[in-house]
C-alpha atoms as a printed R data frame, in Angstrom:
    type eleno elety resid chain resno       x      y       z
1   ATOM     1    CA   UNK     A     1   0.000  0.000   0.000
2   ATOM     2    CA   UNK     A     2   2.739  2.642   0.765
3   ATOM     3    CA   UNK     A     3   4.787  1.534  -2.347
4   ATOM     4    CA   UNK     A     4   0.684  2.654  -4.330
5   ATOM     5    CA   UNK     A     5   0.661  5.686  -2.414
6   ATOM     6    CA   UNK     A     6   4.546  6.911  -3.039
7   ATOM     7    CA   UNK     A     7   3.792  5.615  -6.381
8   ATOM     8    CA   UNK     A     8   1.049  7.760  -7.234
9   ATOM     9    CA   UNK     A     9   2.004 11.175  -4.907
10  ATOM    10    CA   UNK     A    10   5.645 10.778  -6.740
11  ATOM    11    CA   UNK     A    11   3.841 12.567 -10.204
12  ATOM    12    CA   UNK     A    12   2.004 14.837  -8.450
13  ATOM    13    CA   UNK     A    13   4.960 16.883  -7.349
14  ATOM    14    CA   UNK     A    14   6.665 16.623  -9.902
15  ATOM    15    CA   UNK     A    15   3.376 17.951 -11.991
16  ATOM    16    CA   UNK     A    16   3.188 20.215  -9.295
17  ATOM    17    CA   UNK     A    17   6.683 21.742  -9.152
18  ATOM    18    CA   UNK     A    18   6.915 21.026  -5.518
19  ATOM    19    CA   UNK     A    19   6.016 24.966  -5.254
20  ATOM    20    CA   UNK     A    20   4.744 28.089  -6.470
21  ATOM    21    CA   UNK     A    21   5.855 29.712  -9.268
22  ATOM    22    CA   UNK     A    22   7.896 33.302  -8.351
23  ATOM    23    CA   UNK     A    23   7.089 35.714 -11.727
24  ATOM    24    CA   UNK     A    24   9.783 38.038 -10.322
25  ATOM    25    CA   UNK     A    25  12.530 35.634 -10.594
26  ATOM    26    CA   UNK     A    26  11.474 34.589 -14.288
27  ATOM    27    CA   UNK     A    27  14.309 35.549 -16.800
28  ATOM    28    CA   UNK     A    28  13.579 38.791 -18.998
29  ATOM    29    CA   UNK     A    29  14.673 39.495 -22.316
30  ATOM    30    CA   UNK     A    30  14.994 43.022 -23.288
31  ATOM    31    CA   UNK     A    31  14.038 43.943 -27.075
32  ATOM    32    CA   UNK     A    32  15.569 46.814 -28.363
33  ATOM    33    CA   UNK     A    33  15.277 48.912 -31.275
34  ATOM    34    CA   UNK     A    34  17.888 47.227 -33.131
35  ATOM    35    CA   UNK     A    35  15.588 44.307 -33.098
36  ATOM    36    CA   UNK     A    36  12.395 46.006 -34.001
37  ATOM    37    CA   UNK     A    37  13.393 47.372 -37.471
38  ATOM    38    CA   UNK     A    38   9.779 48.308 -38.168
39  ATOM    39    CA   UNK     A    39  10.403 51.381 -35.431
40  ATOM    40    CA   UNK     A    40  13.934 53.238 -38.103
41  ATOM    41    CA   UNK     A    41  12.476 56.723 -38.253
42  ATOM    42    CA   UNK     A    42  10.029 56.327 -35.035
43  ATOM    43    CA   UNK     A    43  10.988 58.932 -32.463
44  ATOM    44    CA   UNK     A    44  10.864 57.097 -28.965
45  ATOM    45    CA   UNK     A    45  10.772 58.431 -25.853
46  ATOM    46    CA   UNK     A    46  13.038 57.122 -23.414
47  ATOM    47    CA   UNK     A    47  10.972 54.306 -21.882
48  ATOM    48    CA   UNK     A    48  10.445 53.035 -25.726
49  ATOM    49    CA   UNK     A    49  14.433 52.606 -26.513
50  ATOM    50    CA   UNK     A    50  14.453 48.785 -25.078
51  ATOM    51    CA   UNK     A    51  11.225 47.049 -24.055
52  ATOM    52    CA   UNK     A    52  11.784 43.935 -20.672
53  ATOM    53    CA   UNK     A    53   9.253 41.380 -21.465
54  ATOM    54    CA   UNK     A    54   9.455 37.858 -19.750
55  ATOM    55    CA   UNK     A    55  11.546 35.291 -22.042
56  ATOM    56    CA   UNK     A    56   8.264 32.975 -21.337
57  ATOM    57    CA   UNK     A    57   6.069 35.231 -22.960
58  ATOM    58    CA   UNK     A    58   8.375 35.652 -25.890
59  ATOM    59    CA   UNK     A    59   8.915 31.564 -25.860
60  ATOM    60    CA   UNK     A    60   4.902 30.680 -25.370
61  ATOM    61    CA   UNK     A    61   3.293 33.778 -28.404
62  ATOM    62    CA   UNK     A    62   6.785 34.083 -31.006
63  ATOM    63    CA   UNK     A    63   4.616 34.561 -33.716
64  ATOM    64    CA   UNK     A    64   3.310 37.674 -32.151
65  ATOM    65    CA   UNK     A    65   6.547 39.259 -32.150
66  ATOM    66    CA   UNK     A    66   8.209 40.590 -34.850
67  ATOM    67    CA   UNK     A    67   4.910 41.760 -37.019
68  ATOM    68    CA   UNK     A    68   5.248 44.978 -39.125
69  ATOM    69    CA   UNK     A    69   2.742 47.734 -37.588
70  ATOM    70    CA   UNK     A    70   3.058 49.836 -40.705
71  ATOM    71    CA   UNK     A    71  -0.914 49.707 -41.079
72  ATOM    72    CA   UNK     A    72  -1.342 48.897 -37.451
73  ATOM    73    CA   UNK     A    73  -2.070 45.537 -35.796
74  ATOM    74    CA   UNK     A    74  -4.906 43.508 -35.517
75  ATOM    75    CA   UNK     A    75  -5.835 42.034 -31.795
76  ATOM    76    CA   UNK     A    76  -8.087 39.272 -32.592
77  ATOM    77    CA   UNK     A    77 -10.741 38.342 -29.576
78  ATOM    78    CA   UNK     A    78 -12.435 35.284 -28.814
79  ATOM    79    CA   UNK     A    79 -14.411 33.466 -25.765
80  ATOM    80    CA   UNK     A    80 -14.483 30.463 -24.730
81  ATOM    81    CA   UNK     A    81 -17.128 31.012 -21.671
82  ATOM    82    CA   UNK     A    82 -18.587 34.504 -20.159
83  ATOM    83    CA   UNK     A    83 -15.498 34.971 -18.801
84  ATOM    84    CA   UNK     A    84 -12.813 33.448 -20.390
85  ATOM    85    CA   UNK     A    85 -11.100 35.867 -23.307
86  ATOM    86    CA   UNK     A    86  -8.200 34.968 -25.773
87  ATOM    87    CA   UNK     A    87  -6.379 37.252 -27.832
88  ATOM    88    CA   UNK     A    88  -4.280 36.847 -30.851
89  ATOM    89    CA   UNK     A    89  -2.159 39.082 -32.824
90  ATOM    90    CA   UNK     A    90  -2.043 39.403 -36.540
91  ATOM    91    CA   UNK     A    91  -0.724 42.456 -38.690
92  ATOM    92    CA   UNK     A    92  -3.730 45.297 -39.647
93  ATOM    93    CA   UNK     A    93  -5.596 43.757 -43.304
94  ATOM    94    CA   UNK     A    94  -8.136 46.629 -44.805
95  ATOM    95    CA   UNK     A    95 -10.109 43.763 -46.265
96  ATOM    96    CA   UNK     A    96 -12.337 41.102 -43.701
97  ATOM    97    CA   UNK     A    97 -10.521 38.156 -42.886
98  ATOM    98    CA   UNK     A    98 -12.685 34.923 -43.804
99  ATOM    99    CA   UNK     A    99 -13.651 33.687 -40.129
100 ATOM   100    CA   UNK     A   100 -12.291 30.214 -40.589
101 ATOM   101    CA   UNK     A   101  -9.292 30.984 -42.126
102 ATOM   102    CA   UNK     A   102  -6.206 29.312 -41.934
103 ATOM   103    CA   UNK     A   103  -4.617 32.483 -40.429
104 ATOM   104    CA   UNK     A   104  -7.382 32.709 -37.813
105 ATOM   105    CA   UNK     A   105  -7.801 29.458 -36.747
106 ATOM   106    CA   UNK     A   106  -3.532 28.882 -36.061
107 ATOM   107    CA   UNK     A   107  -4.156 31.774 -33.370
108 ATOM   108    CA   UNK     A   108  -2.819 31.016 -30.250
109 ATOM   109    CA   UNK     A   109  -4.966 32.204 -27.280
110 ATOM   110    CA   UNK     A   110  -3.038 35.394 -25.157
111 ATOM   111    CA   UNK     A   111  -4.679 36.608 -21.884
112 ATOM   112    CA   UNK     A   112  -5.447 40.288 -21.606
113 ATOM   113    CA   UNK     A   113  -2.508 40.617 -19.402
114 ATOM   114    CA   UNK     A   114   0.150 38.651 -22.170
115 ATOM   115    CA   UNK     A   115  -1.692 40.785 -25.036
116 ATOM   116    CA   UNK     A   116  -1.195 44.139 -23.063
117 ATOM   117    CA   UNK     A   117   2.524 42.983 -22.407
118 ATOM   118    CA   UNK     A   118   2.576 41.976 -26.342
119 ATOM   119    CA   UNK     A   119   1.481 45.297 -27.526
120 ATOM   120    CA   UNK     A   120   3.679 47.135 -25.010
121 ATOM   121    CA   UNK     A   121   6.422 46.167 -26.996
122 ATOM   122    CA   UNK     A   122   5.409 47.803 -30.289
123 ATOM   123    CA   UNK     A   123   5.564 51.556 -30.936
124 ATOM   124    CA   UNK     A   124   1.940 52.126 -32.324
125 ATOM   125    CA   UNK     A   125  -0.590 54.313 -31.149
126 ATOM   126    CA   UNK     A   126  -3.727 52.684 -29.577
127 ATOM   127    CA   UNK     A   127  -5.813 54.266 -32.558
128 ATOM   128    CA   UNK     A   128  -3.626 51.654 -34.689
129 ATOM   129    CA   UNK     A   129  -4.611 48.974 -32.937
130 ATOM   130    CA   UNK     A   130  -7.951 47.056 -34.148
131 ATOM   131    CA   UNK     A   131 -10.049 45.243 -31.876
132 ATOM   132    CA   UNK     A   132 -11.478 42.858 -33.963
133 ATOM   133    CA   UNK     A   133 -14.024 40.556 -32.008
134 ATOM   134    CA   UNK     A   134 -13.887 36.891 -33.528
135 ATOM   135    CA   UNK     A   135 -16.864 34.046 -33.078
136 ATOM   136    CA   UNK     A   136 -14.348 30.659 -32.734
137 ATOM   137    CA   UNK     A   137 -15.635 27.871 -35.078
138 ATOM   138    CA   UNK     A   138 -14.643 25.917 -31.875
139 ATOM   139    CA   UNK     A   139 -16.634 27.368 -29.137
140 ATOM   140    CA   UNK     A   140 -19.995 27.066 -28.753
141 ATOM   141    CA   UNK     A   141 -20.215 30.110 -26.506
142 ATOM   142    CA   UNK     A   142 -22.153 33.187 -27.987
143 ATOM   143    CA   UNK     A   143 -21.007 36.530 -26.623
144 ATOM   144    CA   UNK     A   144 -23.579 38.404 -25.509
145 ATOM   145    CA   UNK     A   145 -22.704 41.002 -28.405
146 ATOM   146    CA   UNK     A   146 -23.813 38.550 -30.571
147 ATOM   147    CA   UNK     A   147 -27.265 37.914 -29.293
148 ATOM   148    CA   UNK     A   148 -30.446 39.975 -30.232
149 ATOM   149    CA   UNK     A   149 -33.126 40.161 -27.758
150 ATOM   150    CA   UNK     A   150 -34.959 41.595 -30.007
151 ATOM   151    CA   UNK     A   151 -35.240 45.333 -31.119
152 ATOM   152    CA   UNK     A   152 -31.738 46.191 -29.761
153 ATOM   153    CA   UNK     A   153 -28.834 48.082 -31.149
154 ATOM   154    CA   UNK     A   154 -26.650 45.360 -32.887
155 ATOM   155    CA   UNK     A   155 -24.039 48.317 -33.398
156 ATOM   156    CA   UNK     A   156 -23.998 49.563 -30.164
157 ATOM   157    CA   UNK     A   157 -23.715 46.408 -28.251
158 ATOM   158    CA   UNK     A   158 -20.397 45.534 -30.554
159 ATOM   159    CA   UNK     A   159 -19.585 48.678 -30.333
160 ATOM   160    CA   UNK     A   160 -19.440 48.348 -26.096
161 ATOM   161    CA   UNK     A   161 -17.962 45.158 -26.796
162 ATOM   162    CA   UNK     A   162 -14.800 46.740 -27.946
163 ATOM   163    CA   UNK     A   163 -15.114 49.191 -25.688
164 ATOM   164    CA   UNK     A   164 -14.826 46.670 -22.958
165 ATOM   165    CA   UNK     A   165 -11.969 44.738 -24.803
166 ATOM   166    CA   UNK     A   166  -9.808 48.468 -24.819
167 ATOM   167    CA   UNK     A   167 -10.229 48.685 -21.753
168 ATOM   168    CA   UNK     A   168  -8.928 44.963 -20.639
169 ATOM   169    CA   UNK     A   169  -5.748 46.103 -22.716
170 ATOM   170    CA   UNK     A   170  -5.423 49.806 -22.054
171 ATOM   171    CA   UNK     A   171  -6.725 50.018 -19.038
């Protein structure tokens, strides 16, 4: 019975990491200038000249580093649940992306708090960044934008929607 017990509590702190995790001591990676060549001409002021970020965040979302802002940036938005938001990060397109497009669905899913680091690290004004609410093939939650109770304001609730969404990332 003990050998069953050791057996089975052996995994679980390993799984577990026999401890919490300590954000503060997690490496950081600096990304400067030199490494954002989208940003030659961009006048910065001195908090801009090298952005910390955590190397995790960097390791976990690399495909949303790196993207030319020229026309801005997309931040794609999905839930999962009432509560539950994902974000993913794609260069600005004029034209609609088709909503089960490759491009869409390889998003990875970035809390408001990793998206708001993410974006920290480019040099484009909030008015360049579109908030462009997304209905995941996958989920079969509706946001509440989405939903018509009949004689409401379809633009108006979307409209709040993003409202809501700026202010998860801009506080």
């Amino acid at each position: 019975m003990k050998k069953r017990i050791l057996f089975l509590l052996v995994p679980l702190l390993l799984l577990s990491g026999c401890g919490g995790h300590d954000d503060a001591s997690e490496p950081k990676t600096t990304i400067s200038k030199s490494q954002r060549p989208w940003t030659d001409g961009m006048v910065f002021s001195g908090a801009m000249d090298s952005v910390p970020i955590h190397s995790a965040l960097l390791d976990s979302f690399p495909e949303y580093f790196g993207l030319d802002p020229a026309k801005g940036l997309d931040v794609i938005v999905w839930q999962m649940a009432p509560s539950s938001y994902s974000f993913g990060l794609l260069e600005h397109s004029e034209t609609q992306r088709d909503w089960i497009s490759r491009e869409l669905m390889a998003l990875k899913g970035a809390s408001a708090e990793q998206m708001r680091e993410i974006l920290a690290t480019y040099a484009v004004p909030e008015e360049e960044i579109y908030i462009i609410p997304w209905q995941n093939p996958i989920s079969s939650y509706l946001p509440a934008y989405c939903v018509n109770y009949g004689g409401e304001d379809m633009d108006a609730k979307g409209e709040a929607y993003i409202a809501e969404i700026r202010g998860m990332l801009f506080g």
